[in-house]
C-alpha positions as CSV (number, residue, x, y, z in Angstrom):
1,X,0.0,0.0,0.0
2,X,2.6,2.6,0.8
3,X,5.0,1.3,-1.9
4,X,1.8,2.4,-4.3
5,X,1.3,6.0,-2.5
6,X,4.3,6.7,-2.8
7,X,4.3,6.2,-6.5
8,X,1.2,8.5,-6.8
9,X,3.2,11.4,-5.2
10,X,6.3,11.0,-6.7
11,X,3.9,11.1,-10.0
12,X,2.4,14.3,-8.6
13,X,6.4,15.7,-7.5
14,X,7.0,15.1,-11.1
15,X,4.0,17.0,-12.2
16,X,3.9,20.2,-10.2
17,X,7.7,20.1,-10.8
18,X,6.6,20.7,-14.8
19,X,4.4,23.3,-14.3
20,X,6.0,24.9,-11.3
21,X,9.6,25.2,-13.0
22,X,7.7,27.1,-16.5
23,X,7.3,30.0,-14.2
24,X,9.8,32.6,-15.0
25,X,10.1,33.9,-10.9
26,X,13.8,35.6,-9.6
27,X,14.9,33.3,-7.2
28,X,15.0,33.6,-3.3
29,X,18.3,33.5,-2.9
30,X,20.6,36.4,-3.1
31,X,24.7,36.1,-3.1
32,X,25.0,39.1,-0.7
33,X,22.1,38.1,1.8
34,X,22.7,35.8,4.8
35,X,23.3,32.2,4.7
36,X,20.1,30.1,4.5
37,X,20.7,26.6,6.2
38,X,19.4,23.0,5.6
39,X,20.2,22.2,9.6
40,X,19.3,22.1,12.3
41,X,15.6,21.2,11.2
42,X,14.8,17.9,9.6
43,X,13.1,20.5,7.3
44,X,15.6,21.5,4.1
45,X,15.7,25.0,3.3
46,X,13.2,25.9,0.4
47,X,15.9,27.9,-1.5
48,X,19.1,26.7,-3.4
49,X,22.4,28.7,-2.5
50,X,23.8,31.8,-4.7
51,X,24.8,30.9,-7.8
52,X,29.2,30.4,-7.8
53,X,29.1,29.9,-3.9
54,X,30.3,26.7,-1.8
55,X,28.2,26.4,1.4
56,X,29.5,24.2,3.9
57,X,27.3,23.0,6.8
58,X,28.4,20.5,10.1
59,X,27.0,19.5,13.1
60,X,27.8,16.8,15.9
61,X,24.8,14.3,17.1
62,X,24.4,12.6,20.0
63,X,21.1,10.2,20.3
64,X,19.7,7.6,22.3
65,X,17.5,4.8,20.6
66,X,16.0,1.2,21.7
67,X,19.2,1.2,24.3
68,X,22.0,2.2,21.9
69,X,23.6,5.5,22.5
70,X,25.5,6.8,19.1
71,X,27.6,9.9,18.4
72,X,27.3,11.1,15.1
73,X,30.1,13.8,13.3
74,X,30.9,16.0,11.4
75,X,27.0,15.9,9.5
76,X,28.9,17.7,6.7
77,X,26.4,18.7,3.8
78,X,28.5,20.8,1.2
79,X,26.5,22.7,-1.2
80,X,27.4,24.1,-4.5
81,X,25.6,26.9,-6.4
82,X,25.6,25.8,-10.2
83,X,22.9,28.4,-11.6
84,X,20.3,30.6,-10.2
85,X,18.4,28.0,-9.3
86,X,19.8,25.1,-9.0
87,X,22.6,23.6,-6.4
88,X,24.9,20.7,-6.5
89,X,24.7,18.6,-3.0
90,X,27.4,16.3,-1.1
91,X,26.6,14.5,1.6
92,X,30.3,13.7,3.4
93,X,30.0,10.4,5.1
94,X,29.3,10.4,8.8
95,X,31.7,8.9,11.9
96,X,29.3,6.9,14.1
97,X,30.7,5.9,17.9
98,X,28.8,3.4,19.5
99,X,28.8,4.5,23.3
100,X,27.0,0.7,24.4
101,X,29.5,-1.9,25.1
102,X,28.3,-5.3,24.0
103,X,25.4,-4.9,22.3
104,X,27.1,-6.0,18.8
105,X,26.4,-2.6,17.0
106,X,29.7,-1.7,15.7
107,X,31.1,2.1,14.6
108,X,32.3,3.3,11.6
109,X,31.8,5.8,8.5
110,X,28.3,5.8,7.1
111,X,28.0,6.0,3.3
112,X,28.0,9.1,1.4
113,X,25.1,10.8,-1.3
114,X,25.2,13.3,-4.2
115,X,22.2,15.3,-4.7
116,X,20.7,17.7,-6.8
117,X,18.5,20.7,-5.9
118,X,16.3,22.7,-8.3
119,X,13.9,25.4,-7.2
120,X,11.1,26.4,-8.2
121,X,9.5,29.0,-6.3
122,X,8.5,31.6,-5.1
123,X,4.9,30.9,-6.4
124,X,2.0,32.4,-4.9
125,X,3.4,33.2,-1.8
126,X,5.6,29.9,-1.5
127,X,9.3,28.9,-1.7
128,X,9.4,25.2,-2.9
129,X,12.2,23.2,-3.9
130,X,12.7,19.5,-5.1
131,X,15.8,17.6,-3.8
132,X,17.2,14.2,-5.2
133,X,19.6,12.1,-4.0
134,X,21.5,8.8,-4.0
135,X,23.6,7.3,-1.4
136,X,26.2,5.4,-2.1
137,X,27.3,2.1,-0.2
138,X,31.0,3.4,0.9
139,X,30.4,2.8,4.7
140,X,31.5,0.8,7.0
141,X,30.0,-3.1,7.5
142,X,26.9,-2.5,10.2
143,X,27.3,1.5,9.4
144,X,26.7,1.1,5.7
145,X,23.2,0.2,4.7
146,X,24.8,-1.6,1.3
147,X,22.9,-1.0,-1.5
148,X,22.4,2.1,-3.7
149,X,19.6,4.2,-1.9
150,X,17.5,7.1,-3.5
151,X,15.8,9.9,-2.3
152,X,13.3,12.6,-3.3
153,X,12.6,15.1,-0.9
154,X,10.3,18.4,-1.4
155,X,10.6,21.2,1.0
156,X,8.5,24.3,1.3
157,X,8.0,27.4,3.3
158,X,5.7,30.3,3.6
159,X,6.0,33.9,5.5
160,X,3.0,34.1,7.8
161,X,4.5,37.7,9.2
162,X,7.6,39.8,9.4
163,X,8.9,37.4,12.2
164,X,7.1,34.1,11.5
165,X,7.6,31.7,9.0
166,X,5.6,28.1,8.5
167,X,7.8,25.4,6.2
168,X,7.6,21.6,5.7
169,X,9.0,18.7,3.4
170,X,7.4,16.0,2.1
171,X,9.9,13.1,1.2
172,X,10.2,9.4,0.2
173,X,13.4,7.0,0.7
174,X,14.3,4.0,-0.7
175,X,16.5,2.2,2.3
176,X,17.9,-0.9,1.6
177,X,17.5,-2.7,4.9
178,X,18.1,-6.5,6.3
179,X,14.4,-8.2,6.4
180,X,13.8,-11.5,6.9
181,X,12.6,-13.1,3.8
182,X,11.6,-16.6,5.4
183,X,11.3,-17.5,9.4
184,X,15.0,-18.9,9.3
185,X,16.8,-16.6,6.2
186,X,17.5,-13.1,6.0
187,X,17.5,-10.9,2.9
188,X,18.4,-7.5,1.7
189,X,14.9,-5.3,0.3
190,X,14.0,-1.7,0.1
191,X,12.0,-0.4,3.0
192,X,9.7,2.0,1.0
193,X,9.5,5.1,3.7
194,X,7.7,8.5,3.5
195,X,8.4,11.6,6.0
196,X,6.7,14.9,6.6
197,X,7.5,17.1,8.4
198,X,5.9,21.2,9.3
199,X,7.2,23.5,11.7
200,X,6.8,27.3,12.5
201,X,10.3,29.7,13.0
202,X,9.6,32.5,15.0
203,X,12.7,35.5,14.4
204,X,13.8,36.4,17.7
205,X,15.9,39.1,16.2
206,X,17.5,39.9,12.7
207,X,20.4,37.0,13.1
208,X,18.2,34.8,15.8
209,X,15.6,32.6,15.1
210,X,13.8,29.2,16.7
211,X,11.5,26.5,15.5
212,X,9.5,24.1,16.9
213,X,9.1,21.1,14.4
214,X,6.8,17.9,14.0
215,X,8.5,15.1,12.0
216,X,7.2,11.7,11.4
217,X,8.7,8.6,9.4
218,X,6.0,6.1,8.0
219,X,8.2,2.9,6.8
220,X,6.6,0.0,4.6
221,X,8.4,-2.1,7.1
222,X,8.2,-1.1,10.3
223,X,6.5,0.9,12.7
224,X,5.8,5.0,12.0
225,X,8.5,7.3,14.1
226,X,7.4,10.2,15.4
227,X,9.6,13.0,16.7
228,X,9.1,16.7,17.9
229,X,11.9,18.7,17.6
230,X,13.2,22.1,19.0
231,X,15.9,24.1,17.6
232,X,17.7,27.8,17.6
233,X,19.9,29.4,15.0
234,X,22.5,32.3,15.5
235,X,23.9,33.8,12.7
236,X,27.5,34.9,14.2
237,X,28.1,36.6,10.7
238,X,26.0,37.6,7.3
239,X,27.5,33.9,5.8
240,X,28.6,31.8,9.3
241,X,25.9,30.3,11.6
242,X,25.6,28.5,15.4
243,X,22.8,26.1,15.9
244,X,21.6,24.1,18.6
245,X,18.8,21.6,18.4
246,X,17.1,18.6,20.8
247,X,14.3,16.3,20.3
248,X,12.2,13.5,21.8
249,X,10.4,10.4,20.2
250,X,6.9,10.5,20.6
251,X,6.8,6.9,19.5
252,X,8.3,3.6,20.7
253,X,10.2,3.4,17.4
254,X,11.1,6.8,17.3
255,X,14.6,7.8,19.2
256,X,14.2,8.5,23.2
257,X,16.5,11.4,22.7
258,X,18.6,13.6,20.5
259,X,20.9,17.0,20.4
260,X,22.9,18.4,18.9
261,X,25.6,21.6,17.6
262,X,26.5,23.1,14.6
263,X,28.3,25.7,12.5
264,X,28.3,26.4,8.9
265,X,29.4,28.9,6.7
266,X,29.8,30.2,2.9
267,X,31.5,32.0,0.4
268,X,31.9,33.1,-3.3
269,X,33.7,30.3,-4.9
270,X,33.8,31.7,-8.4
271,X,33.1,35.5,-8.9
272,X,30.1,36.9,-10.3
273,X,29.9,38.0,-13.5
């Protein structure tokens, strides 16, 4: 059943993709304006980077789920500004520490993804964008999930006011996950998953904002995860940022805990014409 939603909204992605994209709008973003961040939210930013600019953004994770506790660094997402409206992604793989002794759950580097990300608003009041992805199995063995994962992911925002904003994603991922095939064998299948997500930002002042964020994970396989999510952003400088985030599962599936830091920054990689 979800395997065959998910086909209709890809279908739909596709479509409003079409007819969204025909739209001659400017874009959002703007070279000299401040630097617009994928983290902390589970929520993407709407908006691609400036054109000829390489944004760089890190964190460091720590999280508690069904009685592991992991450490999770440097959550580097490099972005590249190709054209007005459209960004090249790298996803740098991830260090994971397992903190629980003898629970089999080894650490090691997760695998990484290259993405693309086209915008298409604004449109009638909205910043949309659509975000593809594959990740690549370079991890580690019991990091890595070993197969060749896509994902399409569609993130959106809207000013309510001067100081608050509401903005969402909706997404589906193709994991490639261990199942069990038959009661004594184990095999390798995707584990069809959608995800939304809304929150509202509130700005606190000009280079301050925080969110409060809903984000829930509905696998094919699998109970849903549910998570609410808090988070703050400083921006230190026109292109650097601070973050801080935590959350809670609101699901037995979901993770019992997570936060988290960060700091990213940009700059003009190749000059403006």
């Amino acid at each position: 059943m979800l395997a065959r939603t998910s086909a209709v909204l890809v279908t739909i992605i596709l479509a409003g993709v079409t007819s969204l994209h025909g739209q001659d709008q400017p874009p959002s973003a703007d070279a000299v304006g401040p630097i617009a961040t994928d983290r902390p939210a589970v929520t993407n930013s709407s908006v691609v980077v400036p054109a000829g600019s390489l944004q760089v953004e890190n964190g460091f994770l720590e999280n508690r789920s069904q009685g592991q506790s992991v450490l999770d660094a440097p959550e580097s997402l490099v972005r590249f500004g190709l054209a007005k409206r459209t960004e090249l992604r790298l996803t740098v793989p991830d260090y994971f520490h397992n903190l629980t002794i003898g629970n089999g759950v080894g650490s090691g580097f997760g695998d990484v993804a290259i993405g693309v990300k086209q915008q298409l608003g604004p449109t009638r009041g909205f910043d949309v964008s659509v975000i593809a992805f594959l990740s690549l199995p370079t991890g580690a063995n019991g990091v890595s999930s070993g197969g060749y994962d896509p994902g399409l992911q569609v993130p959106w925002s809207r000013a309510l006011s001067a100081n608050w904003t509401a903005a969402g994603m909706f997404s589906v991922y193709w994991p490639t996950q261990d199942q069990p095939t038959s009661p004594s064998n184990q095999g390798r299948r995707r584990n069809v998953t959608g995800e939304a997500t809304f929150l509202f930002d509130r700005q606190l002042t000009k280079p301050w904002d925080a969110f409060v964020e809903y984000a829930g994970d509905f696998p094919e396989v699998g109970r849903p995860r549910h998570l609410l999510h808090f988070g703050t952003a400083l921006k230190i400088a026109m292109q650097q940022q601070i973050d801080f985030h935590v959350g809670v599962g609101l699901s037995s599936a979901a993770v019992d805990h997570l936060i988290g830091v960060g700091y990213s920054f940009r700059f003009q990689a190749i000059g403006r014409k």
